[in-house]
Each structure stands twice: as structure tokens, then as C-alpha cells.
C-alpha positions as a Markdown table, in Angstrom:
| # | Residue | x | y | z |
|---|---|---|---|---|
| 1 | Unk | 17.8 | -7.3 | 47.6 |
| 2 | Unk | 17.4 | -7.4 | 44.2 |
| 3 | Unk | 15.3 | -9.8 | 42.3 |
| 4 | Unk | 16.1 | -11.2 | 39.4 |
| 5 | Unk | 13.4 | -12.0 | 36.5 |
| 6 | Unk | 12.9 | -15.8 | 35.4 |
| 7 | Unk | 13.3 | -16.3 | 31.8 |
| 8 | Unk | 11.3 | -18.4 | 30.6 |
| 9 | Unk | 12.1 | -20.4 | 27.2 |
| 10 | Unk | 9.3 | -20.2 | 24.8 |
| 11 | Unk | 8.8 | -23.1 | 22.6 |
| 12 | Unk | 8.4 | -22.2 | 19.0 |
| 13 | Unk | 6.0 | -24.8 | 17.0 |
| 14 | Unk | 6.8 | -25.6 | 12.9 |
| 15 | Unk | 4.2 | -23.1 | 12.4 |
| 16 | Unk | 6.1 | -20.5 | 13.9 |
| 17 | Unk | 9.3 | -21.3 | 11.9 |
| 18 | Unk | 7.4 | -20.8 | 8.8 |
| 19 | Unk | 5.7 | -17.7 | 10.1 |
| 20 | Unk | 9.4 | -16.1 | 10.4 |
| 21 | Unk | 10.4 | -17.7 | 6.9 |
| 22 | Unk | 7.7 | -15.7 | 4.9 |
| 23 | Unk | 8.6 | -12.6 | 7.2 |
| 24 | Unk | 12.1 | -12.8 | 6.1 |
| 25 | Unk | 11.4 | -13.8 | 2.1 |
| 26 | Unk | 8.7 | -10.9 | 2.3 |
| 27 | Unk | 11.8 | -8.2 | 3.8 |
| 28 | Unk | 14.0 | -9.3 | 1.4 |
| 29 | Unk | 12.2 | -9.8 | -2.0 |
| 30 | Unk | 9.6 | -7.2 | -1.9 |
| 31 | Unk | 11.6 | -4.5 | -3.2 |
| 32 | Unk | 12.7 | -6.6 | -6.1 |
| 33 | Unk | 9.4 | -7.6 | -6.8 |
| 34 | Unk | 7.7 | -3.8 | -6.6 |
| 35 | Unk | 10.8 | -3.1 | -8.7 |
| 36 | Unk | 10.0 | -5.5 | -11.7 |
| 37 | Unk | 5.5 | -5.0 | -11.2 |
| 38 | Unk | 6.4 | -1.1 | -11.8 |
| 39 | Unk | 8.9 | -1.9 | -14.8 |
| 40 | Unk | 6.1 | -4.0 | -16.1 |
| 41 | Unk | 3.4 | -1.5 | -15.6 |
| 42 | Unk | 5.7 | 1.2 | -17.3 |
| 43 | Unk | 6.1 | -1.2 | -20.2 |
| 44 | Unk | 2.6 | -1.3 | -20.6 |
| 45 | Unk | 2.0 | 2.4 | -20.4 |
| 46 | Unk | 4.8 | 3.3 | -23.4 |
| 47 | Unk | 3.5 | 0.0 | -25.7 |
| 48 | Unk | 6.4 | -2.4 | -25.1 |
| 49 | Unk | 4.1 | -5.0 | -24.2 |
């Protein structure tokens, strides 16, 4: 006989919700943002700025 596992359901609190929130900004805007420190680094380095 096989047995079959019991899933349990895990209860996520608010702090959770927000954990995945930051997770998610952090995969999605952290090229952009690496993007626009270097272009501002590089504008420093050649006198723009």
C-alpha cells in the first residue's frame, strides 16, 4: 500500500506578505537601479556632474 503525504496548509502572517513584496520589487528593480548608480558614477568620472 502506498501512503500518501498530508499536506499541510501553512498560514502566511502580514509579515510574510511583505517579506515576498520586497523580494519581488528587489528582482524586478535592481537592474534598473544598478543601471542608473553606474550611469551616475560614469557621469561623475567624465565631469558631467
Amino acid at each position: 500500500m502506498l501512503r500518501r503525504k498530508k499536506r499541510k496548509k501553512v498560514e502566511l502572517d502580514w509579515k510574510d506578505y511583505v517579506a515576498i513584496t520586497i523580494a519581488m520589487f528587489e528582482t524586478v528593480f535592481l537592474p534598473m537601479i544598478l543601471y542608473i548608480v553606474i550611469l551616475f558614477l560614469i557621469a561623475l568620472a567624465l565631469g558631467f556632474i
